[in-house]
C-alpha positions in Angstrom: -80.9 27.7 -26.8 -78.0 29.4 -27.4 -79.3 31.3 -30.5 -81.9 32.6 -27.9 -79.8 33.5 -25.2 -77.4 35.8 -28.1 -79.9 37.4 -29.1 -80.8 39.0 -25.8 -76.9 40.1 -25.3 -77.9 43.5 -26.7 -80.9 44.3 -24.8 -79.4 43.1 -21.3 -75.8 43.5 -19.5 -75.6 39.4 -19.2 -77.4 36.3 -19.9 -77.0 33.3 -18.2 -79.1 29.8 -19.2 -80.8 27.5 -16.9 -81.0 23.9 -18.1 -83.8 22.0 -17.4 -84.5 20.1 -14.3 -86.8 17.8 -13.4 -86.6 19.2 -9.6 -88.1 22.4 -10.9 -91.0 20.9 -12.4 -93.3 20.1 -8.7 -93.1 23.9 -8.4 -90.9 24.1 -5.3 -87.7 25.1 -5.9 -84.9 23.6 -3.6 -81.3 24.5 -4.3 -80.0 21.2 -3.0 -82.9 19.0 -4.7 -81.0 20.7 -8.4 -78.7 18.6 -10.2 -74.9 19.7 -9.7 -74.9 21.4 -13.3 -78.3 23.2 -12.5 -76.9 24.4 -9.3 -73.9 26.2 -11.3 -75.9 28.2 -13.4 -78.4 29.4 -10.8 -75.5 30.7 -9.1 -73.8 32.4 -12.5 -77.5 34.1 -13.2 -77.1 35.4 -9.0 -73.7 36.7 -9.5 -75.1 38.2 -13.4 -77.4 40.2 -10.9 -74.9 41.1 -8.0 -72.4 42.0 -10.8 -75.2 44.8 -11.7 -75.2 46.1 -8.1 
C-alpha cells in the first residue's frame, strides 16, 4: 500500500489512504457506519482537497 500511495506523490499535491472497511462494501456509504480509524482518513483525504482550495 504504501509503495502505491509514494508513487503517486509526484503526480498529485497529497495522497492520503483509505483502509478497508467492511461498511463500504453494501455500497452505501455512511460516515458513522465506518470504523473509528476509517473515519480519520476520510476526513485527512477532505482536508487533502480543501488544502487545494
Amino acid at each position: 500500500m504504501k509503495r502505491v500511495a509514494d508513487g503517486y506523490k509526484t503526480l498529485a499535491r497529497d495522497v492520503a489512504t483509505i483502509p478497508f472497511d467492511p461498511a463500504i462494501v453494501d455500497g452505501i456509504l455512511r460516515y458513522d457506519a465506518l470504523r473509528p480509524n476509517t473515519q480519520r482518513a476520510w476526513l485527512a483525504a477532505g482536508a487533502a482537497v480543501a488544502r487545494g482550495l
